[in-house]
C-alpha positions in Angstrom: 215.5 200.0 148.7 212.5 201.8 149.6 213.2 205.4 151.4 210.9 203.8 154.9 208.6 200.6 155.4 205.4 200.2 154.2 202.9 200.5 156.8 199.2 199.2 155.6 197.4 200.5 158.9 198.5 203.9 157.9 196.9 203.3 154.6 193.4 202.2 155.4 193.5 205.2 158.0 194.4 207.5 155.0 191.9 206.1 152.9 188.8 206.4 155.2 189.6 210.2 156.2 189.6 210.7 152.2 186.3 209.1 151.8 185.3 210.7 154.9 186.3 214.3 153.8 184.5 212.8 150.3 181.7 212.7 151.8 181.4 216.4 153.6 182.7 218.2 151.0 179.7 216.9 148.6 177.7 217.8 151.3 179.0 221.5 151.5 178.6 221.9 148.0 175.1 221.0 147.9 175.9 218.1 146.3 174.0 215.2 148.6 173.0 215.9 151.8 175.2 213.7 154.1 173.9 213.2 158.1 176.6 213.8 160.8 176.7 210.2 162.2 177.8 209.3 158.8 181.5 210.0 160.0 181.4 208.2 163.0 180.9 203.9 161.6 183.6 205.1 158.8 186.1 206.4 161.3 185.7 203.7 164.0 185.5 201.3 161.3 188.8 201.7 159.7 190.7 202.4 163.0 190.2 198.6 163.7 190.8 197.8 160.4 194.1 199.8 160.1 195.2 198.0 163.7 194.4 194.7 162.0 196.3 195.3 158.8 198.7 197.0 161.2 198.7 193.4 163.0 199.3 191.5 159.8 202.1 193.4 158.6 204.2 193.1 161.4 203.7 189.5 161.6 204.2 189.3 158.1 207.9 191.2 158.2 208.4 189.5 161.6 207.8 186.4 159.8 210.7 187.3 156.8 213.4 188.4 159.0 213.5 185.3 160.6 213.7 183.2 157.5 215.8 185.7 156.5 218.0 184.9 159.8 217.5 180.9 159.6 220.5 178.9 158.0 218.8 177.4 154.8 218.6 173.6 154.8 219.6 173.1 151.4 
């Protein structure tokens, strides 16, 4: 047994502020020369797309505890 639940929305959140600290840090060492909207489609982006793989892992566990729960019909 794992030590807490996964949580995928967590992830993708995790992801994108690596990508997005990625990106700066090029730009601060000279790198590539990265704009300062760059930050703000990757952010906003991955906030919905952490809520929807936030979304679709609680249905998903939702979804085994109860057939966990059911009486098996066989």
């Amino acid at each position: 047994m794992l030590g807490h639940e996964f949580m995928p929305g967590r992830l993708v959140v995790g992801v994108a502020a690596l990508a997005t600290a990625t990106v700066y840090g090029g730009d601060l060492a000279g790198l590539w020369q990265a704009p300062w909207y760059v930050a703000l489609p990757v952010v906003f982006d991955s906030l919905w797309l952490a809520g929807l793989a936030a979304w679709v892992g609680t249905r998903y566990r939702k979804r085994r505890l109860r057939a966990a729960q059911s009486p098996s019909t066989e």
